[in-house]
Residue, then its C-alpha position, 0 to 999 in steps of 0.5 A: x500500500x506505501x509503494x502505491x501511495x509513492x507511486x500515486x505522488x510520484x506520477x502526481x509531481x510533473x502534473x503539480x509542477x505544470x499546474x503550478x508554474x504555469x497556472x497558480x504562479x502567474x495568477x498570484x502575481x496578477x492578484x499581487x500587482x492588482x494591489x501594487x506590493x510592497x505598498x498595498x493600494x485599493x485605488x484601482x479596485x475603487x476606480x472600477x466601483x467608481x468610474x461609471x465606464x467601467x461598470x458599463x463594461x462589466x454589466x455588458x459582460x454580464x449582460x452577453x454572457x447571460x444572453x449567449x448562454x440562454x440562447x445556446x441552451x434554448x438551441x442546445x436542448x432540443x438539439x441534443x434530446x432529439x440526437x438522443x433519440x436517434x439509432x446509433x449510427x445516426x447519432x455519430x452522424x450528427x454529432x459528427x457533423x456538429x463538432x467537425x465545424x467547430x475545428x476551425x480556427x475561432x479566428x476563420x469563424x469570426x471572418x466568416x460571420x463578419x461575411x454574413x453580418x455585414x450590410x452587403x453580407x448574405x442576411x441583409x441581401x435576404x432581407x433586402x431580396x425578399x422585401x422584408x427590410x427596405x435598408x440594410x439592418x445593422x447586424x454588426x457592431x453591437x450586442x446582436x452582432x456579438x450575442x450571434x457569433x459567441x452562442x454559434x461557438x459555444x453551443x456544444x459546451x451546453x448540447x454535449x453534456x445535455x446529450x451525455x445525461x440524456x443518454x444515461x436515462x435508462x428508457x425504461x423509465x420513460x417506457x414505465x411513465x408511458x405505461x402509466x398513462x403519461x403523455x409523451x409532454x409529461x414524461x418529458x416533464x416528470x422523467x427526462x427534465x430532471x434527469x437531464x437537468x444536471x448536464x444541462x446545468x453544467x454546461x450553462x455554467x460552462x458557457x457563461x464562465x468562457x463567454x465572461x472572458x470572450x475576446x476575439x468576437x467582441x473585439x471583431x464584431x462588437x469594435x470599440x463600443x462593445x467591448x467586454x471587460x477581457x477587451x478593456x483589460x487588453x486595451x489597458x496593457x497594449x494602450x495604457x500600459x497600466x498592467x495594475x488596473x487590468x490585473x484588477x480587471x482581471x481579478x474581479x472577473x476571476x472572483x466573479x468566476x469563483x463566485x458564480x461556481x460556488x452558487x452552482x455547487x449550492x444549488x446542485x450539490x449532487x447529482x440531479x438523477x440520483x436525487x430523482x431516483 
């Protein structure tokens, strides 16, 4: 038992050593710049609660984030319960061809939106076409630009684990509610909700923890008057070379982060189908 324990801590030392040289020791030096040691300060912390531009920025992060993770459940959901649904063959179609666009560079896909969203791109020549719109609809350069693009990149962190806890309910369970008398709407509603509802949850908290710190798209397609707190923290260091207030930047949304996960694990502190059982 002592030689597996060695064992154990010996095959642990590499993983540690990379965990801690190239995650931990960077964060801690960001977190110690944000208060400027030797000398603590609060100023740069107080600057962010103080200056309106600043939370301007924060509450549209939030704000995006929230939204993109709302929409990529609501497409995310269906998506994922109907390839559940599907043989076994199909299904490795459709997941197939659900992750093979996804291993395009985010930069390539970002171009490729800016084609579609553009006033001569291909959504304002339908709209134009077809009489709908009799200007082009500004589909760049704001929120909707931005919102469109984030949940077309981050819709499988939601329909990937929705589909692996759909696939873990036993269809017996729906064939013994189905038994019973329930309609396919109440089945769905007493059987398959709860029991996916955990991997549905993760994958929201995926997607809102990487939108809060998206960069490329906001910064392509949202330009200057759409920036998130990862472009201000960006525009900080390569403008303003002050690396105490984008460390600041940084921390607060690494707490909100941290925050966020703390609330998650109150509200599902385990698993949902073991509770539903």
């Amino acid at each position: 038992m002592a030689q597996a324990n060695r064992k154990t801590l010996f095959l642990l030392v590499a993983p540690s050593a990379v965990l801690l040289a190239f995650f931990i020791l960077p964060l801690g030096v960001a977190v110690i710049t944000s208060f400027e040691f030797p000398h603590p300060t609060l100023r740069h912390y107080q600057r962010l609660v103080s200056v309106p531009v600043y939370q301007a920025v924060y509450l549209k992060t939030l704000r995006i984030a929230f939204t993109t993770t709302l929409v990529s459940l609501l497409l995310a959901y269906p998506c994922a319960f109907y390839i559940s649904r599907l043989s076994s063959n199909a299904r490795t179609i459709a997941v197939l061809l659900i992750t093979v666009p996804f291993m395009l560079s985010v930069l390539v896909r970002n171009y490729v939106w800016i084609i579609l969203l553009q006033d001569t791109g291909l959504f304002n020549r339908m709209l134009l076409g077809s009489g709908l719109s009799s200007a082009p609809v500004r589909l760049m350069y704001n929120e909707l630009g931005v919102t469109i693009a984030m949940v077309n990149m981050l819709v499988p962190y939601i329909l990937f684990p929705s589909l692996s806890a759909l696939l873990a309910i036993p269809r017996d369970l729906e064939l013994a509610s189905a038994s019973l008398g329930a309609s396919g709407v109440q089945t769905f509603l007493s059987v398959t909700a709860p029991l996916s509802a955990n991997g549905a949850a993760a994958g929201c908290l995926l997607t809102f923890i990487v939108s809060l710190g998206f960069y490329v798209t906001p910064a392509m397609l949202g330009g200057t008057r759409e920036m998130m707190i990862s472009n201000l923290v960006a525009f900080n260091v390569r403008e303003l070379l002050n690396w105490p207030l984008a460390f600041s930047l940084a921390t607060t949304l690494l707490a909100s982060t941290v925050v966020l996960y703390l609330i998650y694990s109150l509200l599902v502190p385990s698993s949902t189908a073991i509770r539903a059982l």
